[in-house]
KOLVO-946048 format. One record per residue (C-alpha): x, y, z. Coordinates in steps of 0.5 Angstrom, whole numbers, padded with zeros to 4 digits, always signed. Layout:
% residues N
XYZ ...
% end
This chain:
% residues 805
-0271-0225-0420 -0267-0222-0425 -0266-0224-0433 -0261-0221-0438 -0263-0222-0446 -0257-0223-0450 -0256-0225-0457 -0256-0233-0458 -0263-0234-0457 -0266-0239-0451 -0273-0239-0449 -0273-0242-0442 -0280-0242-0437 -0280-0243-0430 -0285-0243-0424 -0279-0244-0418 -0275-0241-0412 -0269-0240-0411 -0264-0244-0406 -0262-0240-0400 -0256-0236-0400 -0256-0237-0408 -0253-0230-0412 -0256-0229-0419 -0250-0228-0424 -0251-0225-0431 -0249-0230-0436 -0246-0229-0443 -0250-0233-0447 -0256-0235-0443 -0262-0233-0440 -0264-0232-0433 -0272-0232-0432 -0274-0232-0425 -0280-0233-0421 -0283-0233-0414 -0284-0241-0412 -0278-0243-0416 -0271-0243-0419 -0268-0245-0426 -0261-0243-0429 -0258-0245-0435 -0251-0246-0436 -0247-0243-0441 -0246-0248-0448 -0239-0246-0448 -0239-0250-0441 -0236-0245-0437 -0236-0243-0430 -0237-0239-0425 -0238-0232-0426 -0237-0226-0421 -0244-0222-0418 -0246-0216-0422 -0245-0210-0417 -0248-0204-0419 -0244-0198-0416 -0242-0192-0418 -0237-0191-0422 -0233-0185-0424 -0233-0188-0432 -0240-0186-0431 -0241-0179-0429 -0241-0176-0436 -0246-0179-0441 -0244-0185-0444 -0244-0184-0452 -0250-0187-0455 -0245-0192-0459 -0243-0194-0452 -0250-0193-0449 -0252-0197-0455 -0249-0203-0454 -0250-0204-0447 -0254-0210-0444 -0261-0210-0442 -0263-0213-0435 -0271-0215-0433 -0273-0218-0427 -0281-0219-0423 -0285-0223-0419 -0287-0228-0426 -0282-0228-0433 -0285-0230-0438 -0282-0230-0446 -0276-0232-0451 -0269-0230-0448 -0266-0224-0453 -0273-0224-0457 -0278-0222-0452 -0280-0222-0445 -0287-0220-0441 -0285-0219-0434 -0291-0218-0429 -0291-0217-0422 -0286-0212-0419 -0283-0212-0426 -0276-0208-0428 -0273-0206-0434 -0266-0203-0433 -0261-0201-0438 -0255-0196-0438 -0257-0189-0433 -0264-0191-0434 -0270-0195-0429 -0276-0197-0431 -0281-0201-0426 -0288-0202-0427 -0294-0208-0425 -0293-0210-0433 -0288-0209-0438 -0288-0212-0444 -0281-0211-0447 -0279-0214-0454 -0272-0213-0456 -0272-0213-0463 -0276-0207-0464 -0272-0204-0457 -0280-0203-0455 -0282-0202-0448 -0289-0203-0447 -0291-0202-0439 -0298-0201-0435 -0299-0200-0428 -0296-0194-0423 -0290-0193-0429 -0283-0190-0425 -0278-0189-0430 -0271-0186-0427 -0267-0184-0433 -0261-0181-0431 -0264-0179-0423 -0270-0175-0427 -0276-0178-0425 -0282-0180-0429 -0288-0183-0426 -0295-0185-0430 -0301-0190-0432 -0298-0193-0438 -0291-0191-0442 -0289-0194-0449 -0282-0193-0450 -0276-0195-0456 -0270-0195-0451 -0264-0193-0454 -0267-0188-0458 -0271-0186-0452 -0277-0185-0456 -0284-0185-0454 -0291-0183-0451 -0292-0183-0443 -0299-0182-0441 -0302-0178-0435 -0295-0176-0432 -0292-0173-0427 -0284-0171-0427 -0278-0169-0423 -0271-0166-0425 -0266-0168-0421 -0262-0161-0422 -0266-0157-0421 -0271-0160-0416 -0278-0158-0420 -0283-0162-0422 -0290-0162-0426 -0296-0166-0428 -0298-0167-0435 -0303-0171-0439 -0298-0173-0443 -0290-0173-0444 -0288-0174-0451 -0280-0177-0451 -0276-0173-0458 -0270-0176-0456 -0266-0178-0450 -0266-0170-0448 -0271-0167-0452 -0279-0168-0449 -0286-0165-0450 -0290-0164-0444 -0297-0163-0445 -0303-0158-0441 -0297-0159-0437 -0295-0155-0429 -0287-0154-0427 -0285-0151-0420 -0279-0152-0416 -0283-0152-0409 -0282-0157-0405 -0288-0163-0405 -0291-0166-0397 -0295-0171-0398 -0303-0168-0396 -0308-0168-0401 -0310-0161-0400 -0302-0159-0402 -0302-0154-0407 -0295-0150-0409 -0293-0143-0408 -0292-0141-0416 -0293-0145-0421 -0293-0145-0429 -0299-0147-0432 -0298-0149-0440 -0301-0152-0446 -0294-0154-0448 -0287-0155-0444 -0282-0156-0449 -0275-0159-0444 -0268-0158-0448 -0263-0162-0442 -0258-0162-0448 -0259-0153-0448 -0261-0154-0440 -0267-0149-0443 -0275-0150-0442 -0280-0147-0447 -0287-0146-0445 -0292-0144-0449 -0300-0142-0447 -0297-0140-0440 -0299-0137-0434 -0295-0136-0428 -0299-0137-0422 -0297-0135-0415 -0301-0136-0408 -0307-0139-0413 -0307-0132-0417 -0305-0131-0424 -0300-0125-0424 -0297-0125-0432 -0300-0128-0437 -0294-0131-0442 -0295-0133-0449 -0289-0136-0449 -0283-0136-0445 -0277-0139-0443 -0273-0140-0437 -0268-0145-0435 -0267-0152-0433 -0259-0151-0430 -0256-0145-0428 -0253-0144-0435 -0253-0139-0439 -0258-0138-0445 -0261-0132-0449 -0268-0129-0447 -0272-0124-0444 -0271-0123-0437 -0276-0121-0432 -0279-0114-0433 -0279-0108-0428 -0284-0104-0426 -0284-0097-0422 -0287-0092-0420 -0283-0085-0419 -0285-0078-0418 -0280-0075-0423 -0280-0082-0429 -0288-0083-0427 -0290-0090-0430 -0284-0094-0431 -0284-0101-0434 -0277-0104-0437 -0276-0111-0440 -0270-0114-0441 -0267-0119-0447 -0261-0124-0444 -0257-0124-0451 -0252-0131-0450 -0247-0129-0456 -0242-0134-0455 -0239-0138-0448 -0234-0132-0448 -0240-0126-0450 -0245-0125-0448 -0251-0117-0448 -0256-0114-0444 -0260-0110-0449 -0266-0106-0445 -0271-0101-0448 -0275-0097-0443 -0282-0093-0442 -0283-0087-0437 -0289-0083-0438 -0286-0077-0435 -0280-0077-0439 -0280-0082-0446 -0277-0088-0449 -0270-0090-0447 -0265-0095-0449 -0260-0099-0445 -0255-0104-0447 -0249-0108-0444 -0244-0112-0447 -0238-0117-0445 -0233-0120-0448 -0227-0124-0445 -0221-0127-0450 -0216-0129-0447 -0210-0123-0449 -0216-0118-0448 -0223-0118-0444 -0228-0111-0443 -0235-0108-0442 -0239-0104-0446 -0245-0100-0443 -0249-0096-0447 -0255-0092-0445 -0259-0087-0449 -0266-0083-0449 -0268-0078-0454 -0272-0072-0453 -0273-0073-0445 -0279-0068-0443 -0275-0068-0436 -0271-0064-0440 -0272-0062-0445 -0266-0065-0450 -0262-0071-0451 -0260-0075-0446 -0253-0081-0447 -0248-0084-0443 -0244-0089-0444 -0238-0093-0440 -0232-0098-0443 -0227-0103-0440 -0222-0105-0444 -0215-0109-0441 -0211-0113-0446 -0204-0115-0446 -0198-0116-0452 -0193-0120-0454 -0187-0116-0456 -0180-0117-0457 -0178-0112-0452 -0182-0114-0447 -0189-0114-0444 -0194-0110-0445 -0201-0108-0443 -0206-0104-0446 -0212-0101-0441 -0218-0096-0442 -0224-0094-0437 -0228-0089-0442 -0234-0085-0438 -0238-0080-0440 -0244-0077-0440 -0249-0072-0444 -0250-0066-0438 -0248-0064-0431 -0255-0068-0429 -0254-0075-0431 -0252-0076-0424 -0259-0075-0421 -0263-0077-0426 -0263-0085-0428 -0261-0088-0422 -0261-0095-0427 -0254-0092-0429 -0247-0096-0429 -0244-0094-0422 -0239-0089-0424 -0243-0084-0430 -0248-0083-0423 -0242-0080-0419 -0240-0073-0419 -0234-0073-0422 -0233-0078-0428 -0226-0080-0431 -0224-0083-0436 -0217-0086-0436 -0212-0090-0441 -0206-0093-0439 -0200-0096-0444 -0195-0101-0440 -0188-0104-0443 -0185-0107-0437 -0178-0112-0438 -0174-0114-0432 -0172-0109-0427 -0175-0103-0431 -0182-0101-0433 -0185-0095-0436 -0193-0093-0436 -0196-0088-0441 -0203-0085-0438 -0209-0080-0441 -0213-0078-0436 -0220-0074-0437 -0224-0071-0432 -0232-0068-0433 -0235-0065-0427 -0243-0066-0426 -0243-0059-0423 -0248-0057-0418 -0251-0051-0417 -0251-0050-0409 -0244-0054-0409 -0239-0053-0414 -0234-0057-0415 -0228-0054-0417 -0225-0059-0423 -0218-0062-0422 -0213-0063-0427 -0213-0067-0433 -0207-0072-0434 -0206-0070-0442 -0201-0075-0441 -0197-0077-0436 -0190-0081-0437 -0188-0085-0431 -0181-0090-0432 -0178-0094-0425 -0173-0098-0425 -0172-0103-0418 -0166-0106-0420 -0167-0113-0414 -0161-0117-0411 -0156-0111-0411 -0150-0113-0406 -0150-0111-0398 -0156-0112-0399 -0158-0105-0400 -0165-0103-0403 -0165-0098-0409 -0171-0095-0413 -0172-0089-0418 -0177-0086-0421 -0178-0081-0426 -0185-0078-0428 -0186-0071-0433 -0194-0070-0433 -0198-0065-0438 -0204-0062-0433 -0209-0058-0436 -0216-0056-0432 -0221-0050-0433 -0225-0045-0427 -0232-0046-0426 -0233-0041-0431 -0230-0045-0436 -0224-0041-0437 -0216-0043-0438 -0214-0045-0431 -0207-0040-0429 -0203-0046-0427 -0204-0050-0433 -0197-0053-0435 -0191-0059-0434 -0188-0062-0428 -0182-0066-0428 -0180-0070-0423 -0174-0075-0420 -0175-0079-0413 -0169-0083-0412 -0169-0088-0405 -0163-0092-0403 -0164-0096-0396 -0161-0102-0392 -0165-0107-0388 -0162-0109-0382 -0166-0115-0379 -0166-0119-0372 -0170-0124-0369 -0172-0118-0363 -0170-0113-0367 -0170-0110-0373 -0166-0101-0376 -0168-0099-0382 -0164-0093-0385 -0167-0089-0391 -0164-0084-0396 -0169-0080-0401 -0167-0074-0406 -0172-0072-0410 -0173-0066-0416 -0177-0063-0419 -0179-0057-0425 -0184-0054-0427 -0187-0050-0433 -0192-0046-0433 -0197-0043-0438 -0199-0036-0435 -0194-0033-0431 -0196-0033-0424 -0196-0027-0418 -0187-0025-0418 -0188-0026-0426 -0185-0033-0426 -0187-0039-0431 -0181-0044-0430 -0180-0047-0422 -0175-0052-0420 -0175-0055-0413 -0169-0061-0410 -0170-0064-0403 -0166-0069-0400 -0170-0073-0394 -0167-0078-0388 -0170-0083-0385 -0169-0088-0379 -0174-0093-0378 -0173-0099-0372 -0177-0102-0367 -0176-0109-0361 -0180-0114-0362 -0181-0119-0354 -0185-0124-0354 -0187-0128-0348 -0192-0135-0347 -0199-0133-0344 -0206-0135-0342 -0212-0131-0343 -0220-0134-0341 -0217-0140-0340 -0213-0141-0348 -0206-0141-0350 -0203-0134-0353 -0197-0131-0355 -0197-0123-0352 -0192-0119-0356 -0189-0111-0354 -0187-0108-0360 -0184-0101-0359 -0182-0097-0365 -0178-0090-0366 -0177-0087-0372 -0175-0081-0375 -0174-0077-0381 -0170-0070-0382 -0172-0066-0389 -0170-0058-0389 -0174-0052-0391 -0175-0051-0398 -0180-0046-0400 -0186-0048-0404 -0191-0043-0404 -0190-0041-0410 -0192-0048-0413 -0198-0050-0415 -0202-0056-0412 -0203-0061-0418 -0204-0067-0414 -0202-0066-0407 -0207-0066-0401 -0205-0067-0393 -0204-0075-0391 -0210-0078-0386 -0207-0077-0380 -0207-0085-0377 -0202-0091-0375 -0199-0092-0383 -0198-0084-0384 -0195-0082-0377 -0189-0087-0380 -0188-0084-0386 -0184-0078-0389 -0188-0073-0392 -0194-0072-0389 -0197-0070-0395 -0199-0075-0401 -0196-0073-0409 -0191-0069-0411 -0193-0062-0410 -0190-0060-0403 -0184-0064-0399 -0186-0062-0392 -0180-0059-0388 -0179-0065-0382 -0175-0065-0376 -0179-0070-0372 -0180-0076-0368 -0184-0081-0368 -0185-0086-0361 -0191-0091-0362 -0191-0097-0357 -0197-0103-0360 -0198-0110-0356 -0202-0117-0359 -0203-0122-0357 -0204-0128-0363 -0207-0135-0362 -0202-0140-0361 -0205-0146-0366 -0207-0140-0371 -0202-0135-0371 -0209-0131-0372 -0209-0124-0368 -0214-0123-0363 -0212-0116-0359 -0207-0111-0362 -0207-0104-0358 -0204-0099-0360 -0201-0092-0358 -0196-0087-0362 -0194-0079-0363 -0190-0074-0366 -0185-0070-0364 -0183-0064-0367 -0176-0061-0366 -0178-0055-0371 -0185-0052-0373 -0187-0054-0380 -0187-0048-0385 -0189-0052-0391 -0196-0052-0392 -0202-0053-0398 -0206-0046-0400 -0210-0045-0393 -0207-0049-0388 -0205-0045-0383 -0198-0047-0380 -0197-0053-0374 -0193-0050-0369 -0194-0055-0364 -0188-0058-0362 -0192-0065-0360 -0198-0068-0365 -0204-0071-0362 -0205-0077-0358 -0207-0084-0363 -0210-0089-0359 -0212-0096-0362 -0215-0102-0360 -0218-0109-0364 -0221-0115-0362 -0222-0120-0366 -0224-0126-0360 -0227-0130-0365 -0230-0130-0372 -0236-0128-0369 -0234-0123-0364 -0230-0116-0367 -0228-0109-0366 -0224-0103-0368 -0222-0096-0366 -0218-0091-0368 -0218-0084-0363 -0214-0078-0364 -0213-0074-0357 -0211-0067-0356 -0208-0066-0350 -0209-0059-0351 -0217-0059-0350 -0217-0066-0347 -0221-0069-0351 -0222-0072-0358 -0220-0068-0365 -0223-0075-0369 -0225-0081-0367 -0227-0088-0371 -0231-0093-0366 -0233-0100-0370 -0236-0108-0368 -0239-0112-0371 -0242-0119-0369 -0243-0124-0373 -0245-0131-0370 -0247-0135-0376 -0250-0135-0383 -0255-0129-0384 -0254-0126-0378 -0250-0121-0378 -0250-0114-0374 -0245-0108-0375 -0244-0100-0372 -0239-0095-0373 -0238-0088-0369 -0235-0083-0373 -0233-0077-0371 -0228-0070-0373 -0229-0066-0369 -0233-0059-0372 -0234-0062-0379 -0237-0068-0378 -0242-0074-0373 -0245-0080-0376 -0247-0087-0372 -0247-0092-0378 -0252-0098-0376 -0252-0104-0382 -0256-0112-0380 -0259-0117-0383 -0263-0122-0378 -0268-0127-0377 -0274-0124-0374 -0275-0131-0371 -0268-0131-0367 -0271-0123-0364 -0277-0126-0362 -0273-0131-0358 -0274-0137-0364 -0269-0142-0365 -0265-0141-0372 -0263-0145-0377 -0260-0143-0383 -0264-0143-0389 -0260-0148-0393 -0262-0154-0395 -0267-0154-0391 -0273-0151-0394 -0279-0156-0391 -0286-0153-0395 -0289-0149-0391 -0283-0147-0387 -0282-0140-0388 -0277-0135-0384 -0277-0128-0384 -0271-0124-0384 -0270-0116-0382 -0264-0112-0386 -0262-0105-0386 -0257-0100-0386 -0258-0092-0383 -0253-0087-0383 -0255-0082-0378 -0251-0075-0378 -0251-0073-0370 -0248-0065-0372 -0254-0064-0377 -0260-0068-0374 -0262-0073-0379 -0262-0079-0384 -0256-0079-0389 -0257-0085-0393 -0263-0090-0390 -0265-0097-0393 -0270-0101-0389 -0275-0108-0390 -0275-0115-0389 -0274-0122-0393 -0278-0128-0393 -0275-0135-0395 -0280-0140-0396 -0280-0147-0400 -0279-0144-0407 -0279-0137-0407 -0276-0131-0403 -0280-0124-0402 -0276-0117-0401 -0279-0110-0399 -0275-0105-0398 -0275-0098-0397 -0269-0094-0400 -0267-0086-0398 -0261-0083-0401 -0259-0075-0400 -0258-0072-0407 -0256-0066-0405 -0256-0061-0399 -0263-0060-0399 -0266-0065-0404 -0267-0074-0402 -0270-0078-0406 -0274-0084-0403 -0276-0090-0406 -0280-0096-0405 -0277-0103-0407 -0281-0110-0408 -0278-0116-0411 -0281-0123-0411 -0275-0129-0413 -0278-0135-0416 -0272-0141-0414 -0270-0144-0420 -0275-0140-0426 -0274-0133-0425 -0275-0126-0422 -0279-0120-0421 -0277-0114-0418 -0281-0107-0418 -0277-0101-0417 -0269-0102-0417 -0266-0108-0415 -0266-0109-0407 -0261-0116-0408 -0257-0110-0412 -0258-0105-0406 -0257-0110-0400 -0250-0113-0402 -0248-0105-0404 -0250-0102-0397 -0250-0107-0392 -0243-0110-0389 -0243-0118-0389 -0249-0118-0392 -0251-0125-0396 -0256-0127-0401 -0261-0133-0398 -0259-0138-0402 -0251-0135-0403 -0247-0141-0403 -0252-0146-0402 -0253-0149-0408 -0249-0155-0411 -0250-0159-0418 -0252-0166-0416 -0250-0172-0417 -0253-0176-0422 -0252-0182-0417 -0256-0178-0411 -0262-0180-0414 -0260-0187-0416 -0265-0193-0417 
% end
């Protein structure tokens, strides 16, 4: 029975037993103490009546901490096998006792609890619930509100996390701050045998808990893992919530041909909620000291990282080595209109940045890296955009890179005015551009110079259900100045072009069933046709121009080429007939197939520089197919045929099947015929679902000692040259409280050169991860389609009532 100590005073003692059916109502301003074998309840001295049943649910007030001021003032209940003392001075509970207040639970075979002190003194298989955190121990004296007091021989479980210890004593600071002492903290899973022990466990002489900062502190620490020592720790810090927090990170260790012993160690830098830095030093003993850092920041006008990287005096070298990489993307308020500010700045110290620190940022290990600016003004039907555009070349001994122009700036205005009478669509756009670039051997580039342009499209969409026509007329001029004169003399070119087109298509629709489900079949033939004339553009130089992917978006375009540079003569056809077939509940697409070609009514003589000039009057056969039966199940193929030689010029072949969570496995065929053959596999599969077992997703699941093996990987094969492109194999484990990965990584460096590299990471499940060699997490997601974390999406903040006594 159940007794709430109020102010005024009332000493009752009773031995009794309830009446059946009777409920026991906290009172105002009385006592209610009860036993086993009895009953007794005093009426209230005002003489009121009937008050209604406590009830203790949860309540959305309840979610957020209360504030002490309101914590403070809340009633304590206390309730046993047989209650004894004054009502609102002192109560000595024994038997099944009880004491709860606010968020917090504290049960024990004695509790001795005096309300002027606010002193709980219990004995005897001691639990405490406070806020669904779990304490359990042999004796406990604890000041309530202030949450003050010592725990002896305890044992403690967070309901976030779900990590758990033991310790010989808990020390409690305030209502978030502990001491725990000679303490163990480890998130596996605990069974009921003696013998259990968890997989990794952190050992130390002091654990300080911080649940306001959610951040632990240990010190004397070791983290043991499998009943062996692995890294001693003098103190280290480590989260109690997925929360960000300043600290050292997990170390990694490596072992490489080229850098020799590798060890780098990171420092987590929590600037603020909107900032944060990454600052890593690094040793090679092949190579020297090295220095990394990143910083991030997000306001609410501007957001960007900085990444810098550095080594000086590198051995593998013999000079300084630097890179660096800066985003930055801000907007502005402005009288005339909108603007936005961006910048993506990226450089490096020489050609071999690439090749050497394969740690660096994604863009300084490409071969050519730009770095960009772009200033915006946009206001109603216009928009004007300023860009600077710079690139350097990592150039390669056995194969050059020709360097493409620099954009030193380009000035782009559009005006697309909406709403325009008759329905007419009109756009304009006008762009003059500053392109620089030097040859490989560093000299000026000859067709350094300015090209301005203008492109004016007026079109008119005529649209009805079945049917739709869509005339399209386009006039585009342009100039060029040149720095150099070039063959004939000239330094100055001007070029003007009008373009026609006619765009039109039927849509039929019809109700089918296919595999015993409900479809709308639909046949879609389309023409379209589009009539440019001859102008001769040899003499232009190619700034940005290069032939369009030959494909089911391009045969319907104008120009088959893309930029500016060349306008290709057309008098050409296009027929193309697609049918699907779409859900009927869905609209979801489940087949589309597909067929398309060109007709040409007069050879094209517009080429790019070594292009040889098409004369055939029809173009190849494009043939498509998807399937989509269902979320598991699809399939995608584009192929080019060539009547002439009856077989294929370029085929692309893809499916992936895709049953469930952690179960994914996708190939791809590609093919240009005379350049290029690779089959393309990607995975990740339980090992147990291969062997014939039953799978179940790891979510949520993890029982000690239920492991699941997994394989992953991704092989690029190349047919035409007989080997292995790029490579990453090996397997992950999840079990209770941790996640293995080994992984063996090959990458083509260069025509003759390939690196491989051996990957092993150990992840413990809410503390930390370890990781020799490169990140594989990091790998895995980059290179194998659909790939998913073990534990992506499967953690959720629990609720506070999930736990509740």
């Amino acid at each position: 029975m159940s007794a709430r100590l109020l102010p005024p005073a009332l000493s009752v003692t009773s031995r009794c037993a309830p009446p059946r059916g009777a409920v026991v109502r906290p009172l105002a301003a009385a006592a209610l103490l009860a036993c086993s074998g009895a009953w007794a309840q005093t009426a209230p001295p005002d003489g009121g009546g009937d008050l209604p049943p406590l009830q203790l649910k949860p309540s959305s007030q309840l979610l957020e901490k209360l504030p002490s001021t309101v914590e403070d003032q809340l009633p304590s209940y206390v309730r046993g096998d047989h209650v004894t003392g004054q009502a609102d001075v002192r109560a000595q509970v024994s038997g099944n006792a009880e004491l709860r207040k606010g968020d917090m639970v504290v049960r024990a075979d004695r509790v001795d609890y005096s309300v002027a002190e606010d002193l709980v003194d219990a004995e005897g298989s001691v639990h405490i619930n406070k806020g669904g955190d779990v304490y359990q121990g042999t004796a406990l004296k604890l000041h309530v509100d202030a949450f003050q007091g010592q725990f002896n021989d305890a044992s403690y479980q967070f309901l976030q996390t779900q990590a758990h210890g033991d310790a010989s004593r808990v020390d409690f600071i305030d209502r978030d701050r502990s001491v725990v002492h000679d303490a163990t903290y480890t998130t596996c899973l605990r069974d009921d045998s003696a013998s259990w022990e968890p997989d990794w466990v952190l050992r130390a002489k002091t654990i300080q808990l911080d649940r306001a900062e959610e951040v632990g502190y240990a010190k004397d620490a070791v983290l043991e893992f499998k009943g062996v020592p692995v890294l001693p720790v003098p103190a280290v810090s480590f989260p109690l919530s997925d929360k960000r927090k300043s600290g050292l990170l997990p170390p990694s260790i490596g072992i490489d041909s080229v850098n020799g012993m590798e060890y780098a160690q990171p420092y987590y830098w929590n600037l603020a909620p909107n900032r944060d830095a990454i600052l890593t030093p690094t040793v090679m003993s092949k190579r020297g000291l090295g220095l990394a850092g990143e910083f991030r920041y997000l306001e609410p006008k501007y957001s960007g990282e900085l990444t810098l990287e550095a080594m000086p005096e590198d051995k593998l070298r013999d000079r300084d080595r630097w890179g660096y990489s800066w985003k930055h993307r801000q907007s502005f308020d402005s009288p005339i209109g909108g603007l936005g500010l961006s910048f993506d700045v990226n450089r490096v110290s020489d050609g071999n940045y690439w090749r050497d620190f394969t740690r660096a940022s994604k863009l300084l290990r490409e071969r050519l890296v730009p770095s960009t600016g772009v200033l915006s003004w946009g206001r109603n039907d216009h928009s004007v955009t300023l860009v600077m555009q710079q690139w350097q070349v990592q150039q390669q001994v056995d194969s050059p890179i020709v360097p493409p122009f620099d954009r030193m700036p380009q000035l782009v205005w559009r005006y697309t005015p909406y709403d325009l009478p008759g329905g007419l669509d009109f756009s304009w756009e006008a762009d003059t551009t500053r392109f620089r670039a030097h040859n490989l051997d560093g000299s000026n580039h000859i067709w350094n110079g300015q090209r301005s342009y203008a492109l004016a499209q007026l079109s008119r969409s005529f649209l009805a259900p079945g049917w739709f026509i869509k005339p399209k007329v386009q006039i585009h001029t342009a100039s060029y100045q040149l720095d150099n004169t070039v063959i004939n003399g000239q330094t100055s070119f001007q070029r003007t072009l009008p373009t026609f087109s006619l765009d039109s298509g039927l849509v039929f629709e019809r109700d089918t069933t296919f595999f015993g489900k409900d479809y709308v079949q639909t046949l879609e033939p389309r023409a379209f046709y589009a009539y440019t004339p001859y102008r001769d553009q040899s003499m232009l130089p190619v700034y940005d121009t290069a032939r369009s992917d030959f494909n089911f978006a391009s045969i319907f375009m104008e120009n088959s080429y893309v930029g500016q540079d060349r306008i290709a003569d057309n008098n050409v056809l296009t027929m193309g007939l697609t049918t699907r077939w779409l859900d009927r509940q869905t609209g979801a697409e489940a087949v589309r197939l597909g067929i398309a070609q060109r007709m040409r009514f007069k050879d094209q003589r517009v080429t790019l520089p070594g292009e040889v000039q098409g004369t055939e009057s029809l173009s190849d056969l494009l043939l498509g197919a998807g399937f989509n039966w269902n979320q598991r199940w699809a399939f995608d193929s584009t192929v080019q045929y060539n009547q002439d030689t009856n077989r294929s010029t370029r085929s692309t072949v893809s499916a992936r099947y895709s049953p469930g969570p952690y179960r994914t496995i996708s190939m791809a065929y590609r093919m240009q015929r005379g350049s290029s053959e690779q089959v393309d596999v990607g995975w990740q599969w339980p090992v147990a679902a291969l062997l014939g077992g039953d799978f179940t997703p790891p979510a949520r699941r993890n029982l000690p000692g239920e492991g699941r093996w997994y394989t992953v990987g991704r092989m690029n094969y190349s047919m035409q040259d007989n080997k292995m492109i790029d490579t990453v194999v090996g397997f992950e484990y999840d079990s209770c409280c941790w996640i293995g990965r080994v992984l063996v990584e090959r990458h083509q460096n260069s025509i003759r050169s390939s690196a491989t590299k051996l990957m092993f990471q150990v992840e413990f499940v809410g503390f930390s991860r370890l990781s020799l060699g490169n990140d594989p997490l990091q790998s895995l997601k980059d290179q194998i389609p659909r790939y998913r974390g073990l534990r992506d999406g499967t953690d959720s903040v629990a609720s506070r009532f999930s736990n509740y006594d």
